[in-house]
ZADO-1210 file (C-alpha; in nm, 4 decimals, padded with zeros to 6 digits):
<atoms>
<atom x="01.7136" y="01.1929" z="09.1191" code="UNK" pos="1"/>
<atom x="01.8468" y="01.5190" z="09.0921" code="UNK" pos="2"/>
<atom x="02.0671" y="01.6317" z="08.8147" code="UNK" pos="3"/>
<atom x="02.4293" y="01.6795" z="08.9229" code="UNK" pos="4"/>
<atom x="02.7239" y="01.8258" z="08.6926" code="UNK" pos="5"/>
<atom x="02.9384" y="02.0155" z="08.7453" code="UNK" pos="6"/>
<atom x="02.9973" y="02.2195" z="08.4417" code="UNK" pos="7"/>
<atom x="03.3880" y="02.1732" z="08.3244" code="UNK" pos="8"/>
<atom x="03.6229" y="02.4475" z="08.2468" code="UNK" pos="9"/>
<atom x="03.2766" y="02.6749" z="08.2923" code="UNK" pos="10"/>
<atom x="03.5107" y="03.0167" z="08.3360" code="UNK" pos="11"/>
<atom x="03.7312" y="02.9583" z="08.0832" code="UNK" pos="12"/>
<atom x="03.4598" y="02.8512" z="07.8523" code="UNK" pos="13"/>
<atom x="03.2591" y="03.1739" z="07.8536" code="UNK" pos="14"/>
<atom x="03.5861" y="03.3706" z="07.9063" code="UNK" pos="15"/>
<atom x="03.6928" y="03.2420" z="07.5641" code="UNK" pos="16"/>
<atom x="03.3243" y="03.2205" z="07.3984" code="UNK" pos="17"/>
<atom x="03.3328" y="03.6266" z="07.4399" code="UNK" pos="18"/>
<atom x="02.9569" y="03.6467" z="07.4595" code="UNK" pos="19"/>
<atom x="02.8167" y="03.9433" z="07.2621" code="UNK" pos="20"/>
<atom x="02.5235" y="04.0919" z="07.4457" code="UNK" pos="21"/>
<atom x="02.2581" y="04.0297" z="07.1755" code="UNK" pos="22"/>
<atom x="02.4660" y="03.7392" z="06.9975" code="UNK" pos="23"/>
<atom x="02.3164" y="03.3902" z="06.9181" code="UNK" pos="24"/>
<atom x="02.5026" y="03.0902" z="07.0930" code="UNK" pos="25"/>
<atom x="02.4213" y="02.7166" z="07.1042" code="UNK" pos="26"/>
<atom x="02.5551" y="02.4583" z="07.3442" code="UNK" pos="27"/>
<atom x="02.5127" y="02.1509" z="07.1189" code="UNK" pos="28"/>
<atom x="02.6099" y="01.9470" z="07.4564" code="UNK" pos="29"/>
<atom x="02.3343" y="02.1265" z="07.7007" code="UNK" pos="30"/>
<atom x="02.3373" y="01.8547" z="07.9921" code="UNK" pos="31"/>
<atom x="02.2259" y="02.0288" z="08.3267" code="UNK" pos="32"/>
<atom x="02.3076" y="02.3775" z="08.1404" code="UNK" pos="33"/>
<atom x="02.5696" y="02.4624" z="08.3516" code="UNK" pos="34"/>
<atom x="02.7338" y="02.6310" z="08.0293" code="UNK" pos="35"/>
<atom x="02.4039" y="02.7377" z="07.8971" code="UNK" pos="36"/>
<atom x="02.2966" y="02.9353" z="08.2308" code="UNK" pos="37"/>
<atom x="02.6482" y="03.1018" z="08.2389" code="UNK" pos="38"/>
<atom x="02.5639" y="03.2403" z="07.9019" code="UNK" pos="39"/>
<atom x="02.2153" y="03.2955" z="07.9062" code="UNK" pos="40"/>
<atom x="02.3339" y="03.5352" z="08.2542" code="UNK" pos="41"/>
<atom x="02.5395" y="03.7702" z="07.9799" code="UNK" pos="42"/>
<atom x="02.2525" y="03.7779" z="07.6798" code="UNK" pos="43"/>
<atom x="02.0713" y="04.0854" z="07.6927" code="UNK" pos="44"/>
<atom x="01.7260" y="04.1728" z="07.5074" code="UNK" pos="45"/>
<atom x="01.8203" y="04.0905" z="07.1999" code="UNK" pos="46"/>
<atom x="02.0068" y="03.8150" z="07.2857" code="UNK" pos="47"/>
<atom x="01.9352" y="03.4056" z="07.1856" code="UNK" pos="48"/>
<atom x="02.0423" y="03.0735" z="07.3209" code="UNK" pos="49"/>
<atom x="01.9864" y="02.7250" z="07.1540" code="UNK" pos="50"/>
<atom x="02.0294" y="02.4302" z="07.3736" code="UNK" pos="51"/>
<atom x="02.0771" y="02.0622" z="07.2030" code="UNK" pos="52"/>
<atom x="02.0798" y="01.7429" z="07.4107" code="UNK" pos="53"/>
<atom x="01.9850" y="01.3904" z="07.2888" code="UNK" pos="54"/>
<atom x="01.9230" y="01.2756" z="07.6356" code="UNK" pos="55"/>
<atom x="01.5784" y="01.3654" z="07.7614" code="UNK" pos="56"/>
<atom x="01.6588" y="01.4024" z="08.1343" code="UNK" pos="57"/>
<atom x="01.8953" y="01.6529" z="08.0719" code="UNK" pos="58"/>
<atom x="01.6033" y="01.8620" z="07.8495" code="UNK" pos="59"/>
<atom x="01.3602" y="01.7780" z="08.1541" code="UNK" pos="60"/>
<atom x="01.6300" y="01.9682" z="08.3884" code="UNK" pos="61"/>
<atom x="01.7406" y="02.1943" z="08.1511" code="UNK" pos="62"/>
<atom x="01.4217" y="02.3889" z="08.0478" code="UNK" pos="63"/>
<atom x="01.3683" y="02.4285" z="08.4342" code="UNK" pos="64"/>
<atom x="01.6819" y="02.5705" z="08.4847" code="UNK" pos="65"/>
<atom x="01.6729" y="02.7924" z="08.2077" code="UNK" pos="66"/>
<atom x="01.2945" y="02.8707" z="08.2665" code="UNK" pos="67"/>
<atom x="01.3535" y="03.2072" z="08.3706" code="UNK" pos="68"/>
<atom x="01.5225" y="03.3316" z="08.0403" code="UNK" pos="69"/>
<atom x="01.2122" y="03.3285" z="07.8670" code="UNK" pos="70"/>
<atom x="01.1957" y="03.3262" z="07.4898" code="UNK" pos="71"/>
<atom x="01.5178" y="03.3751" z="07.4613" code="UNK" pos="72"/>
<atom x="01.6295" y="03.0558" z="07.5162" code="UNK" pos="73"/>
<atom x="01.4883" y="02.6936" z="07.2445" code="UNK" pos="74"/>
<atom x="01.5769" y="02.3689" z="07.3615" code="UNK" pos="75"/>
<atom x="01.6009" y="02.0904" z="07.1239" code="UNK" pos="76"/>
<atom x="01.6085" y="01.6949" z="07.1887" code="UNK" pos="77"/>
<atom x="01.8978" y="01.6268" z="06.9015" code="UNK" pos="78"/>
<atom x="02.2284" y="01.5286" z="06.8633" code="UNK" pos="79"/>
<atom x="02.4780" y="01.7960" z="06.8133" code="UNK" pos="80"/>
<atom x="02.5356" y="01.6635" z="06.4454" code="UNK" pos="81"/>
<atom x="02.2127" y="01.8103" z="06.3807" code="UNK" pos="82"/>
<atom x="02.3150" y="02.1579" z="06.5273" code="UNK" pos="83"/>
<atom x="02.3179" y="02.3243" z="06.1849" code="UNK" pos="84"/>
<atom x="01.9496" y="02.1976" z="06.0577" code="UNK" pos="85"/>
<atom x="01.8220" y="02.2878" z="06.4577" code="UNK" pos="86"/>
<atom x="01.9561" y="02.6481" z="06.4343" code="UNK" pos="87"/>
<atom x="01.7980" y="02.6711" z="06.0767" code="UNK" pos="88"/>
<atom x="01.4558" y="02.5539" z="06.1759" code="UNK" pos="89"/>
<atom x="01.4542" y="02.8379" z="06.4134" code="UNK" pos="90"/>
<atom x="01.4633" y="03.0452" z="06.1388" code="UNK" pos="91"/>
<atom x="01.8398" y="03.1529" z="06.2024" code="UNK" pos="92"/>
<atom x="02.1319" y="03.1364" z="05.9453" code="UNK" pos="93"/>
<atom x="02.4327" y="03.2142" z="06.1716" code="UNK" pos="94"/>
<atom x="02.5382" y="03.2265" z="06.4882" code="UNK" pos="95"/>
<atom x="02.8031" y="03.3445" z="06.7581" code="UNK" pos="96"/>
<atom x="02.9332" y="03.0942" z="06.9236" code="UNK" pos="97"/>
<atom x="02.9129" y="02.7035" z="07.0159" code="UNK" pos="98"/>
<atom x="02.9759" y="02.4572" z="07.2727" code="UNK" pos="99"/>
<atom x="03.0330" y="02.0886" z="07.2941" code="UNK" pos="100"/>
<atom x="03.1406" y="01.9363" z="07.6063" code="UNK" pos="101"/>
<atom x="03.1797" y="01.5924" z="07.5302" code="UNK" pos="102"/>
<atom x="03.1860" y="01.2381" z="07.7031" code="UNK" pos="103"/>
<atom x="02.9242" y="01.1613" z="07.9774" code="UNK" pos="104"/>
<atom x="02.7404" y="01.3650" z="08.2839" code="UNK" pos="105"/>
<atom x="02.7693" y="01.3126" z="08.6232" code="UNK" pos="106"/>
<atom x="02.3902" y="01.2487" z="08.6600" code="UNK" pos="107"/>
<atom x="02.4092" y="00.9392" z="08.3846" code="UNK" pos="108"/>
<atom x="02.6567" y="00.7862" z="08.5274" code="UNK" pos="109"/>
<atom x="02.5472" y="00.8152" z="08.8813" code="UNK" pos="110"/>
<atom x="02.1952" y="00.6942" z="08.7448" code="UNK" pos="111"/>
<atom x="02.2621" y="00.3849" z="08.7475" code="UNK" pos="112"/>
<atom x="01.9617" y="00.2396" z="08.5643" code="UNK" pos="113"/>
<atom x="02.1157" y="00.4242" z="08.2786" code="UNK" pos="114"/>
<atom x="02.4275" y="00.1620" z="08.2717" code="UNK" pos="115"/>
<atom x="02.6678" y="00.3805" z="08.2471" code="UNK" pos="116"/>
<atom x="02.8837" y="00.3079" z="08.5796" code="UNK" pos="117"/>
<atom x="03.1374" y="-00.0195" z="08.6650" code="UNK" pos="118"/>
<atom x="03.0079" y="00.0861" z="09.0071" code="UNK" pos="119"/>
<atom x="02.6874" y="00.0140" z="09.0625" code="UNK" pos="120"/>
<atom x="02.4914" y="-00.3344" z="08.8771" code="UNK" pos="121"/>
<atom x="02.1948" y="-00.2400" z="08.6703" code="UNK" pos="122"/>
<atom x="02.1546" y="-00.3547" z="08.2757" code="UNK" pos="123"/>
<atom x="02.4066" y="-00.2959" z="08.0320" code="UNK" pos="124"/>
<atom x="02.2295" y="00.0320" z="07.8467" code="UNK" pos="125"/>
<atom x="02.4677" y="00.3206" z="07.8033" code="UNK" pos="126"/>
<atom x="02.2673" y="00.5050" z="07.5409" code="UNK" pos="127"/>
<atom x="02.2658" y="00.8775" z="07.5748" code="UNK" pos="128"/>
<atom x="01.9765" y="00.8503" z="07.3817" code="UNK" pos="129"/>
<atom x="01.7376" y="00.5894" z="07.4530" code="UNK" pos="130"/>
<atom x="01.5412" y="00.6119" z="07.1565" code="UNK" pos="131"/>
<atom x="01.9096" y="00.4353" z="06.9633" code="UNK" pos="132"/>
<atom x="01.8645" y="00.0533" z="06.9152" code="UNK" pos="133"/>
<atom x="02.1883" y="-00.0328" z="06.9647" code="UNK" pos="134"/>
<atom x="02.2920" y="-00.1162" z="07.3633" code="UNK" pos="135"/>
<atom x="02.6226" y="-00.1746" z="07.5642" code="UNK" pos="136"/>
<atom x="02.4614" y="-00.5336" z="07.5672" code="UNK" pos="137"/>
<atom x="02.4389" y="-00.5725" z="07.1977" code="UNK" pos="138"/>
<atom x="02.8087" y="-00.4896" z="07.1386" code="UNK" pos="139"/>
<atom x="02.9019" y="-00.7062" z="07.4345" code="UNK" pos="140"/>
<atom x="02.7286" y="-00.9826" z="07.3043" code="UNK" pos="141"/>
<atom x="02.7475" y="-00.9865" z="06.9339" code="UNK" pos="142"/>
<atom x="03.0524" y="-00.8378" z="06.8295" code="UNK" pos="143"/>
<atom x="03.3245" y="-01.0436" z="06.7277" code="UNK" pos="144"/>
<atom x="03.5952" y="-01.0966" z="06.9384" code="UNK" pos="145"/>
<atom x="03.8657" y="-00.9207" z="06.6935" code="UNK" pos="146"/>
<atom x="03.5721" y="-00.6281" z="06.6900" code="UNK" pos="147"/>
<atom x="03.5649" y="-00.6197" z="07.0912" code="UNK" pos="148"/>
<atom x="03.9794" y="-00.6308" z="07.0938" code="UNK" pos="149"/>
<atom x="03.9446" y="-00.3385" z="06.8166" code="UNK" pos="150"/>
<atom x="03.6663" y="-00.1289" z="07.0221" code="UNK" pos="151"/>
<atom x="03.8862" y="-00.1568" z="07.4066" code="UNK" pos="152"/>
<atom x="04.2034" y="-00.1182" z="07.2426" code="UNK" pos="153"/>
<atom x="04.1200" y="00.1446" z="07.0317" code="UNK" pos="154"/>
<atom x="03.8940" y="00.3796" z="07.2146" code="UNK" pos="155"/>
<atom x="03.9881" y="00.2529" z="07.5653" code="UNK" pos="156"/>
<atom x="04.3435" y="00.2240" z="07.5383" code="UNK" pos="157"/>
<atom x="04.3690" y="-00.0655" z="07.7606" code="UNK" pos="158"/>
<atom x="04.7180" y="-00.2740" z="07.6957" code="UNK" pos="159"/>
<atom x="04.4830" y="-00.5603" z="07.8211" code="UNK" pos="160"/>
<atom x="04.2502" y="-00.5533" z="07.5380" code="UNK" pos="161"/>
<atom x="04.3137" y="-00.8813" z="07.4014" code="UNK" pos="162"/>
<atom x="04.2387" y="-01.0283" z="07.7495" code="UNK" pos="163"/>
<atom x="03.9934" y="-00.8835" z="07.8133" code="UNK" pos="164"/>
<atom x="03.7871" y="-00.9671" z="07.4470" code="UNK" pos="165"/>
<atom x="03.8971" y="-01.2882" z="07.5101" code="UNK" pos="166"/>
<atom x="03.7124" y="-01.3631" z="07.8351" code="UNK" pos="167"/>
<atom x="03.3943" y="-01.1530" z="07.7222" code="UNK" pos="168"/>
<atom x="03.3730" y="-01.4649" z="07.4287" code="UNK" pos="169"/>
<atom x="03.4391" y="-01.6924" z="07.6591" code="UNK" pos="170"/>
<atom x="03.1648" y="-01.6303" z="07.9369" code="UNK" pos="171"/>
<atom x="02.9063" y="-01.4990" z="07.7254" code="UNK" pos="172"/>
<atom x="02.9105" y="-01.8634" z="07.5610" code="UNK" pos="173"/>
<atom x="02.7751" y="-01.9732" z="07.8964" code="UNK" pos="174"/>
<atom x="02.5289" y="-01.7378" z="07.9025" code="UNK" pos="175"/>
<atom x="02.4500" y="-01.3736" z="07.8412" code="UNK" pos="176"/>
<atom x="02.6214" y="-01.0733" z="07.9886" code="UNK" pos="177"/>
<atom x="02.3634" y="-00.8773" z="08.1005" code="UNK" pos="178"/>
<atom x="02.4789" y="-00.6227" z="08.3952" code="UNK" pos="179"/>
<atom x="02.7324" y="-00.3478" z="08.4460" code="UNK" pos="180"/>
<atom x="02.8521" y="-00.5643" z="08.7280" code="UNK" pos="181"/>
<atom x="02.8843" y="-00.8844" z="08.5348" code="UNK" pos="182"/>
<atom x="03.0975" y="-00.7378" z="08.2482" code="UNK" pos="183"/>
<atom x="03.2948" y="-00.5210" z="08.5546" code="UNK" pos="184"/>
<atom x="03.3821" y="-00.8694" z="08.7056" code="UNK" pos="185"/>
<atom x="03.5082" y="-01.0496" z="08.3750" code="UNK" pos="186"/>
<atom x="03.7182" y="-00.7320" z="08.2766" code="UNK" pos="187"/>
<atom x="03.8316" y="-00.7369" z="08.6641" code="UNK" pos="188"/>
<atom x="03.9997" y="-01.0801" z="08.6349" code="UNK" pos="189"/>
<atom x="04.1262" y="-01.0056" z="08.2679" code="UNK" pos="190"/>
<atom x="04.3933" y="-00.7797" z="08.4445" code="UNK" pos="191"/>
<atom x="04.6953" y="-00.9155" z="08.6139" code="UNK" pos="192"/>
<atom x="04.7042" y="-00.7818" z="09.0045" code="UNK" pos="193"/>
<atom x="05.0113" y="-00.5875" z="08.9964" code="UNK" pos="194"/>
<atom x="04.8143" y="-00.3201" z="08.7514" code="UNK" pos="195"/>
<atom x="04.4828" y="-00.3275" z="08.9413" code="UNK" pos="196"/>
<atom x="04.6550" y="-00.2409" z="09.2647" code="UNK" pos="197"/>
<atom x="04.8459" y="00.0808" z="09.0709" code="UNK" pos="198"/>
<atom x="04.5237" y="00.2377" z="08.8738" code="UNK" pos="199"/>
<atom x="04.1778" y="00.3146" z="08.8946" code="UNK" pos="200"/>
<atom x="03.8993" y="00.0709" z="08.8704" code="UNK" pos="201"/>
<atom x="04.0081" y="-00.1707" z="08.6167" code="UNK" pos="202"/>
<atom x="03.6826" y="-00.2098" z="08.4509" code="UNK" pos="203"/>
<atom x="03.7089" y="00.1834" z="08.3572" code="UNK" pos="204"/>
<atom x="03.8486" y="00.1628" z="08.0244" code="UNK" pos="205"/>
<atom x="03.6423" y="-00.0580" z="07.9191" code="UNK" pos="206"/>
<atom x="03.3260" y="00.1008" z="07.9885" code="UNK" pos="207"/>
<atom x="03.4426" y="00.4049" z="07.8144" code="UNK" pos="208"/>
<atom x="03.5358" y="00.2234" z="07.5095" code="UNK" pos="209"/>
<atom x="03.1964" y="00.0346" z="07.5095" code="UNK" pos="210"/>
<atom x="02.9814" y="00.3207" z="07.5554" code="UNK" pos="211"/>
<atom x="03.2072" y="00.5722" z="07.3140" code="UNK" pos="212"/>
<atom x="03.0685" y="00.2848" z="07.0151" code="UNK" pos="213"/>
<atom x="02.7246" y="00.2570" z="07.1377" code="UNK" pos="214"/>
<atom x="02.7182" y="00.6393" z="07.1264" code="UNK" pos="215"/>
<atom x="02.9147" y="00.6803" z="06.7909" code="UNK" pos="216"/>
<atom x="03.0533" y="00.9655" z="06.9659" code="UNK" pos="217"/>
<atom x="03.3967" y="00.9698" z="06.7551" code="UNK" pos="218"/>
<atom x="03.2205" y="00.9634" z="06.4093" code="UNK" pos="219"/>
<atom x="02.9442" y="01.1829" z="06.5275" code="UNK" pos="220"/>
<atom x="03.2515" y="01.4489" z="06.6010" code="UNK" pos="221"/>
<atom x="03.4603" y="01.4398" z="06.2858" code="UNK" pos="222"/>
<atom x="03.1492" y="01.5021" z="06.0994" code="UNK" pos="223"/>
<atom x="03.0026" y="01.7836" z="06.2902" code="UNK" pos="224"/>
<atom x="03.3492" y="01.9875" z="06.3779" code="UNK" pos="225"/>
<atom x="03.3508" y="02.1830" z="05.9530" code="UNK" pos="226"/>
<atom x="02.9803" y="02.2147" z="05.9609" code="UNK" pos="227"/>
<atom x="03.0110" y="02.3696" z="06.3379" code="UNK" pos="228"/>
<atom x="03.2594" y="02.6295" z="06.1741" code="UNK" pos="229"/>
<atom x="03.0547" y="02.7092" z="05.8982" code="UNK" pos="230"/>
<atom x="02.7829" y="02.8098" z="06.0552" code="UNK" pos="231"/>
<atom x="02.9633" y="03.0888" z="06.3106" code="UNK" pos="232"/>
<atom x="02.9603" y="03.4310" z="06.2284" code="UNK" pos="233"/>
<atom x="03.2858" y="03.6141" z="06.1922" code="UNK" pos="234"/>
<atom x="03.4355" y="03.6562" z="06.5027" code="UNK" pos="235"/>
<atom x="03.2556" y="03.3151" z="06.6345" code="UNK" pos="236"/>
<atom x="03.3704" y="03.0871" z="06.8347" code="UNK" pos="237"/>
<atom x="03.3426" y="02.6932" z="06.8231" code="UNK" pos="238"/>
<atom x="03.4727" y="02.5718" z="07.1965" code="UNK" pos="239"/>
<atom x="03.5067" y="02.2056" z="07.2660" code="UNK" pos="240"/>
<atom x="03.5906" y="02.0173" z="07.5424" code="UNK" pos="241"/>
<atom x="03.6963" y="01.6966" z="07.5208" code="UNK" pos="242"/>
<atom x="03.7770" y="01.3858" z="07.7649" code="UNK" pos="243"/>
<atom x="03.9734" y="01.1445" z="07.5866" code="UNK" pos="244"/>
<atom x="04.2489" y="01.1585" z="07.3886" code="UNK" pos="245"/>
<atom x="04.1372" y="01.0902" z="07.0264" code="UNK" pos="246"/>
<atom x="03.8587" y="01.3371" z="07.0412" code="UNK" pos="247"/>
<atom x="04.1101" y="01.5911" z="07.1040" code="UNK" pos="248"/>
<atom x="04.3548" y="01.4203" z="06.8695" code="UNK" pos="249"/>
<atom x="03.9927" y="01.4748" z="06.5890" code="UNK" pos="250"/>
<atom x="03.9532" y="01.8218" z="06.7282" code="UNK" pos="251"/>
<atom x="04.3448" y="01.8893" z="06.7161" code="UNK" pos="252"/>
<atom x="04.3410" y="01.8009" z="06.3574" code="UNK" pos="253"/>
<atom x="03.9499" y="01.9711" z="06.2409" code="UNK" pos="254"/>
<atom x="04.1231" y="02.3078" z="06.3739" code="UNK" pos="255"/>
<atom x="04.4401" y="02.2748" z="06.2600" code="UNK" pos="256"/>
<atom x="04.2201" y="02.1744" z="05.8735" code="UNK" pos="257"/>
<atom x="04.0467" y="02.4600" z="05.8543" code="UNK" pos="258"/>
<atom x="04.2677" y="02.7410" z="05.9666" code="UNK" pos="259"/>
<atom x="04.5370" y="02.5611" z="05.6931" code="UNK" pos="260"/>
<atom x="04.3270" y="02.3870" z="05.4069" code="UNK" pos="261"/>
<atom x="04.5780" y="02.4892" z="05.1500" code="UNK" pos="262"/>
<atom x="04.6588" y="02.1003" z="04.9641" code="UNK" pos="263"/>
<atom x="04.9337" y="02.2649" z="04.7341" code="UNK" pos="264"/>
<atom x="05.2869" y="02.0753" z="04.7336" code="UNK" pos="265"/>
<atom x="05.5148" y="02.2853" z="04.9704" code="UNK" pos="266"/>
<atom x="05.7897" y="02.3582" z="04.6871" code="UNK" pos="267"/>
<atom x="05.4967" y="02.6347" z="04.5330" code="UNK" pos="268"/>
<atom x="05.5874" y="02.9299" z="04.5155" code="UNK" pos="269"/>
<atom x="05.2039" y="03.1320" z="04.5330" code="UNK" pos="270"/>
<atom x="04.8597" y="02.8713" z="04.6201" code="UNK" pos="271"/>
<atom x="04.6899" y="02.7203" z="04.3551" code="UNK" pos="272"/>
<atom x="04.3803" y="02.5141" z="04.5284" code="UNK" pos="273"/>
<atom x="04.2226" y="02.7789" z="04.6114" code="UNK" pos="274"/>
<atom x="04.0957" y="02.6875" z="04.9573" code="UNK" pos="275"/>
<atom x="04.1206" y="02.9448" z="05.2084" code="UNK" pos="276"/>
<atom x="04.1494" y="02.9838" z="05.5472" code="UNK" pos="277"/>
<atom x="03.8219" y="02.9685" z="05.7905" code="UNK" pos="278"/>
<atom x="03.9455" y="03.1021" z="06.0809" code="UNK" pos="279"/>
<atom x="04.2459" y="03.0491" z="06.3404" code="UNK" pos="280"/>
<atom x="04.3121" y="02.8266" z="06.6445" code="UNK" pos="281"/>
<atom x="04.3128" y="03.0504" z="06.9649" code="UNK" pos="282"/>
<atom x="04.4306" y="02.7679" z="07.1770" code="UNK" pos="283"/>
<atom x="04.7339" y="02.6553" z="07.0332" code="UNK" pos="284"/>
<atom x="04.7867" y="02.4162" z="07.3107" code="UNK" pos="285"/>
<atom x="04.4461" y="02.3350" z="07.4737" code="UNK" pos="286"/>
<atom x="04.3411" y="02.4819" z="07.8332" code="UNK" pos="287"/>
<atom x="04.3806" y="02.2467" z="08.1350" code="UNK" pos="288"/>
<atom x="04.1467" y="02.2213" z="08.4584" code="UNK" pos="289"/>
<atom x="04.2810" y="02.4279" z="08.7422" code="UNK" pos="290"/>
<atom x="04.4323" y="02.2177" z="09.0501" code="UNK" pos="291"/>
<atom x="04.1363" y="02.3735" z="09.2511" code="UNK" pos="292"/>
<atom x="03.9098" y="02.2371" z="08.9893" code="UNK" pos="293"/>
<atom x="04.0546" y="01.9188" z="08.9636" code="UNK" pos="294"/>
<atom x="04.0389" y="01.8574" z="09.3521" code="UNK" pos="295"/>
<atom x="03.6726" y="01.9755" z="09.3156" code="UNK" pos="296"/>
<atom x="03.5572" y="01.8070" z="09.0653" code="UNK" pos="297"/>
<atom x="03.7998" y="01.5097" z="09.0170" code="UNK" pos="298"/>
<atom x="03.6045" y="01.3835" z="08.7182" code="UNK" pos="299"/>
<atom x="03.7571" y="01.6955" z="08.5284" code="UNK" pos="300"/>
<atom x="04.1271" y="01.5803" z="08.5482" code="UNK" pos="301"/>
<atom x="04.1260" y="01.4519" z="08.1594" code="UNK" pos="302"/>
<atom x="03.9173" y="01.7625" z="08.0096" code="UNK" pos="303"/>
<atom x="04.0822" y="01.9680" z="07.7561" code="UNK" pos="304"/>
<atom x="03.9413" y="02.2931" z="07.6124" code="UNK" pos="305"/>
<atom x="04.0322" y="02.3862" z="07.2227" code="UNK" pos="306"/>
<atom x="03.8969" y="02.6845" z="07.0601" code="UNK" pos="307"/>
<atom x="03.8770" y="02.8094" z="06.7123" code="UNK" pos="308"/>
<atom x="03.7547" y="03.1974" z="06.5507" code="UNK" pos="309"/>
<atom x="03.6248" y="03.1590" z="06.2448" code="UNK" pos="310"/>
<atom x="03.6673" y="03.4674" z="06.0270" code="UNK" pos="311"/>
</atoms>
């Protein structure tokens, strides 16, 4: 199947990444390297790009696409956590810019082996990284129901959360949940009729929420976001794109951290902790698809684009 994604906020990204002609950038998200090949196009000789994916159908499509930057281009089968030991195993200390564009592709959930989609039945997976033990299945099946409440209202901020825990217990008693289309059906009739008929699929929140803790993704970004910072250059750039609204909320905050790290009571007169500054926010309010780009590409409606310099 052929790897489809479109690249999100792709002009603004490089627009704000400023790529220096022989800088060093890493996309710590690489996907179909719709990002990566708009940078890669502005590197010249000197140039370097590091591309980190966890998922190895990305790195399949990724290394094809980029084939024809030569050397100047590494691609790594990591998580973006990793992105500072990656860069230093290349043998680099620093670099010029980053990019995380968060949540899931278009190819994985249109795969739907993968288990990613409410639309289509196929096992309950949704590992970005299939090498991870823990599957959509696992959670489904042996959390507790107070956990499963916790995980949907939490990360899928569904008002129906207790509803829909509730029924998961109740069915899987019977027997297993197994399939995308199973769990869409339970979470279906967890959901008075009035709301189905207003939003989206029902099942939509849930599936987020499910997959966001099989993927760890919220922990894995409020530990990477300081160690991101620290290893740009002067002038870098860290640009993240995010799809939900406590990654931004963890982004918000990470920026916000390190441009004011000062912990001294506000009554002091001069600073006494000592911390300085890393670097400032250049989005002070993030950047928002286009209308064109939303009627495009209708899966970019909830992206948001933050960017900090470090200095």
């Amino acid at each position: 199947m052929e790897f489809n994604h479109k690249s999100v906020l792709l002009e603004e990204v490089i627009a704000n990444l400023a790529v220096k002609e022989n800088g060093i950038y890493v996309d710590g998200t690489l996907g179909g390297a719709g990002h990566g090949s708009a940078v890669c196009s502005e590197l010249g000789k000197h140039g370097r790009f590091i591309g980190i994916d966890q998922d190895e159908d990305a790195i399949a499509v990724s290394r094809e696409r980029l084939a024809e930057y030569g050397e100047k281009v590494s691609i790594v089968r990591s998580n973006y956590m990793r992105t500072a030991e990656v860069v230093h195993s290349l043998g680099i200390e620093k670099v010029d810019g980053i990019t995380l564009d968060l949540g899931v592709s278009s190819f994985q959930l249109d795969t739907g082996e993968r288990g990613f989609s409410y639309r289509m039945d196929a096992p309950l997976d949704m590992r970005m990284d299939n090498r991870a033990e823990l599957t959509a299945a696992d959670v489904v099946n042996e959390y507790t129901e107070q956990e499963l409440f916790h995980i949907i209202r939490d990360y899928g901020e569904d008002k129906f959360a207790k509803n829909i825990a509730k029924n998961i217990v109740i069915e899987r008693k019977k027997e297993p949940i197994r399939t995308t289309g199973r769990l869409a059906e339970i979470v279906s009739y967890s959901i008075p009729m009035k709301v189905k008929k207003r939003g989206g699929h029902p099942a939509k929140r849930t599936f987020q929420a499910i997959r966001i803790e099989v993927n760890h993704e919220l922990e894995v970004l409020e530990n990477s976001i300081s160690e991101m910072i620290d290893l740009l250059n002067t002038g870098g750039r860290l640009c993240i794109i995010t799809f939900h609204s406590l990654e931004d909320r963890i982004v918000k905050q990470a920026f916000r951290q390190a441009q004011f790290p000062c912990t001294c009571p506000p009554d002091f007169p001069v600073c006494v902790c000592g911390k300085k500054s890393l670097g400032k926010q250049i989005t002070r309010k993030p950047i928002l698809p286009s209308e064109k780009e939303i009627e495009e590409n209708p899966r970019s409606k909830s992206a948001k684009l933050r960017v900090f310099e470090h200095i």
